[in-house]
N, C-alpha and C positions, 0 to 999 in steps of 0.2 A: 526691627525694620524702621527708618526711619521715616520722616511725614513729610512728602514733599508739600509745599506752599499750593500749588495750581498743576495739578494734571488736564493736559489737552491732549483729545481721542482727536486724530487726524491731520495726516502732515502736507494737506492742501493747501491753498489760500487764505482759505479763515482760519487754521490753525495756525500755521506760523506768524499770520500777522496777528494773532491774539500773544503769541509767544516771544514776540520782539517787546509787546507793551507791558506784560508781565514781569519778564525776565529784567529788563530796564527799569522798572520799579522796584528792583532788588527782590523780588519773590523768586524761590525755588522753585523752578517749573519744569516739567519735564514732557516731551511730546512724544506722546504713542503712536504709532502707527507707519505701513510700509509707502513707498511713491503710489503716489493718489493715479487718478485716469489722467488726471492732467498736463502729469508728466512724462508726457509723450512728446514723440519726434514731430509734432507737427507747429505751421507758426499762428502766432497769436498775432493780432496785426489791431485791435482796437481795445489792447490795456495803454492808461496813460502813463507816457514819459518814452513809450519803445516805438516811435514814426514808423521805424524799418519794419517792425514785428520782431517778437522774440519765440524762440522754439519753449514749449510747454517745460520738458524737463531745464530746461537753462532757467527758466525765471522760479522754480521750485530750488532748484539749486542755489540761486541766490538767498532766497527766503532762509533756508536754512542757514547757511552761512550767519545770515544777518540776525538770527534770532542767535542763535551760538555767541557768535560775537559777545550778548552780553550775559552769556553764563546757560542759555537755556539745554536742558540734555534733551536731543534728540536722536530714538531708538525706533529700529523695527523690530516691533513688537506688536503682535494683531494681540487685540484687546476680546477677551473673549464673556466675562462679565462685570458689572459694575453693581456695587452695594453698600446702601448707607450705613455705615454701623452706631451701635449705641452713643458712640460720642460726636455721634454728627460727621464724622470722616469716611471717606470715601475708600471702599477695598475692592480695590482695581485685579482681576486676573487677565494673565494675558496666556500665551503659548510658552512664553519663557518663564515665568513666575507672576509675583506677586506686588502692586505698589501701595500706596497710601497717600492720600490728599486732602488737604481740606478742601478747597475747590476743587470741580471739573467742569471743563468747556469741550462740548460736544461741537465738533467740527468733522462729521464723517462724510459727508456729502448726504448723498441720497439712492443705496443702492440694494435693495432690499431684492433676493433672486425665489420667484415663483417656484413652485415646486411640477408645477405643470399637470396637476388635476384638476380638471374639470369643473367638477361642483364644489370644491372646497369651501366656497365662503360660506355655501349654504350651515357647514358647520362648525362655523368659528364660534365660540364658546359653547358648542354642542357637543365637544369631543374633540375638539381642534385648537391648538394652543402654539404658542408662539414664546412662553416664559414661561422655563421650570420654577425660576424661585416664586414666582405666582401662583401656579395649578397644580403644581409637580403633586401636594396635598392631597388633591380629589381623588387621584388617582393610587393612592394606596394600596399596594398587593391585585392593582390589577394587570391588563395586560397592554401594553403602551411601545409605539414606535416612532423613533425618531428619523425624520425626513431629511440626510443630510448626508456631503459627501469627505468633508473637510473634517478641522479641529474641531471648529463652533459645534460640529453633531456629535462629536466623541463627548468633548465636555457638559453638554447636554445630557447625551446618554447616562454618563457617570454621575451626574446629580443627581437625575432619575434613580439612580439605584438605591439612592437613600429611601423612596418611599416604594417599591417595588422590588421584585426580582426577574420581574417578566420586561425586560427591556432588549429592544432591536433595532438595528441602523438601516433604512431603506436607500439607497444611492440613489434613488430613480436612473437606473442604469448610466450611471457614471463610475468612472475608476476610481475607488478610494484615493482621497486624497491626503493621507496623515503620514506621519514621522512612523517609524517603526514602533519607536517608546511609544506610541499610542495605541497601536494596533494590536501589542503586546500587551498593556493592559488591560484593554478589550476583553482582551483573550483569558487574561486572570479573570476577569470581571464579569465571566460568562456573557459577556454582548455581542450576541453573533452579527457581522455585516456584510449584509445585502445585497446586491445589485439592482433586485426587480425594481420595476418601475410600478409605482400606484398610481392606477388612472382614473380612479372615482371612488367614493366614499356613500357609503348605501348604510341606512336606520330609518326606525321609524320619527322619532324625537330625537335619538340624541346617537352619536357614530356608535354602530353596530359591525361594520364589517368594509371592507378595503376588497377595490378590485384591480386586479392586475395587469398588465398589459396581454397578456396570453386567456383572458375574461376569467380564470382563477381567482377567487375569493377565500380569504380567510377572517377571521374574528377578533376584533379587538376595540378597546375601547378608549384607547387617548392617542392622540395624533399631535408629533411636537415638528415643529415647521424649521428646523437649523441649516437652511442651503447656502453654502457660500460661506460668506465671513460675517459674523456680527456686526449690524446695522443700528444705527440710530436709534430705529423702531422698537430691536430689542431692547436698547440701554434703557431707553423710554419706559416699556412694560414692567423692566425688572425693578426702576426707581420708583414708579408711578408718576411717570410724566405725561402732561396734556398732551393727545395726541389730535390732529387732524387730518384724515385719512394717512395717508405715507410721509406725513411731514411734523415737527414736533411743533411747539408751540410756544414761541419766546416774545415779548413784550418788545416796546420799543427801546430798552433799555437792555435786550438778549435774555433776560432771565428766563426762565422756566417755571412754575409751578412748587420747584422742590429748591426750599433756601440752599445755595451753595451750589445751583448746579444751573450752566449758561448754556444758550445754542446759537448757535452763529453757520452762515454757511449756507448751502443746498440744503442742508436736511431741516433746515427751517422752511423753506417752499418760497420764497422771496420773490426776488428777479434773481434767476439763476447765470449770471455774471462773477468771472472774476473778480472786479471790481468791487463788485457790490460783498462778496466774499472777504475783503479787505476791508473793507470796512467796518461791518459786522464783527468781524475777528478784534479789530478794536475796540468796538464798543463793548464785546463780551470780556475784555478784559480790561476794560475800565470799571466796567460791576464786580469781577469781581476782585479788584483788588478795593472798594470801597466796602467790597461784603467780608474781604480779610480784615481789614480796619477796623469797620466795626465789632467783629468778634475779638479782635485784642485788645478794644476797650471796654467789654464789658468783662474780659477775662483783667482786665487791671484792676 
């Protein structure tokens, strides 16, 4: 597998404009991810240079073009975990397979989807988890269910089974939403999936038992949170990135916490503007092609 130079998660406005300033620096870059919220049919009327307004998907479409133009590969492909490996490079899974980078710039927005219980915060880190490759440990040959209706809770689930065998998919009464190839390996994989809906979480100290929408209770002891698509928040947990509440935590230079890895965009918590989106996208990819730089000087 080959090493791209800078992988960007998100084909918003801070991703593609980090991916015009990379790719034009002659770095390998490639950008993950499917049309953002913002490309939509509706019109933007105070980004600069468009007086008239421009419809959301027309000025994404541009972006991409422009970043293409100078070499950058743009793919939908939802990213579903990110992890540093021993040499410092980044091993990207997505739905479709697998990449590698020395860089990554976080550009996903900011959309992290509630699972819709109750008292859940009461037990975040009490039984309640958001990163298997973080907790998945604790929970060794116990009993653990994953909160999701998509890829991101299949691929969850199947990690889980490395420390476990007792693993389950809860939709909270949503329609599975996976490819068949998933729902068949599920099926190898002994992961039975759900529909019910969990609407509160009951222990003394630490998650003892889940209740139901129909006030049915059963037992268990790890609660993993994968609704929707993989968010910021998780790339965050799995890397060990600063986090503040729903937002990550990048410098004024976009960096992050973790060498080699940028954030730009809505999921930094900024001024949530396009604009300001563009910007950031620059700046995170002027870090890091000064953070490529330096790693091929010290590799000289």
């Amino acid at each position: 597998m080959s090493i791209k130079d800078v992988a960007i998660i998100g084909q918003g406005p801070a991703g593609l404009s980090a991916a015009i300033y990379t790719a034009r620096a002659g770095l390998d870059t490639i950008v993950l991810g499917c049309a953002p919220k913002v490309a939509g049919d509706y019109d933007i009327d105070n980004y600069f240079g468009f007086p008239q307004g421009i419809k959301g998907h027309e000025l994404i479409e541009l972006g991409c073009d422009h970043a293409a133009k100078y070499g950058a590969v743009i793919t939908c492909e939802r990213v579903l975990s990110i992890h540093m490996e021993p040499d410092d490079t980044f091993k990207i899974k997505t739905d479709s397979g697998e990449h590698r980078a020395r860089a990554v710039i976080l550009a996903t927005g900011v959309s992290r989807v509630r699972p819709g219980i109750k008292n859940i915060s009461e037990y975040e880190g009490k039984g309640v988890s958001y990163c298997v490759s973080c907790d998945g440990f604790f929970f060794k040959n116990k009993k653990v269910f994953v909160v999701g209706e998509g890829v991101f809770a299949a691929n969850q689930a199947m990690e889980l089974k490395e420390y476990t065998p007792h693993v389950s998919i809860y939709t909270q009464g949503k329609r599975p939403d996976m490819p068949d190839s998933y729902m068949q390996r599920l099926q190898e994989m002994e992961i039975p999936v759900l529909t019910d809906k969990i609407v509160r979480l009951e222990g003394e100290q630490f998650l003892e038992k889940v209740q139901f929408e129909d006030s049915s209770t059963t037992e268990v002891d790890g609660l993993f949170v994968a609704m929707g698509e993989a968010s910021s928040l998780d790339f965050a947990y799995s890397l060990g990135i600063t986090t503040q509440k729903i937002f990550i935590e990048a410098d004024h230079d976009q960096k992050t916490n973790i060498p080699g890895v940028f954030a730009a965009g809505d999921c930094v918590g900024r001024f949530l503007q396009i604009s300001v989106a563009v910007g950031e996208g620059a700046i995170a990819a002027r870090s890091a092609i000064n953070h490529l730089k330096g790693q091929k000087k010290k590799e000289s």
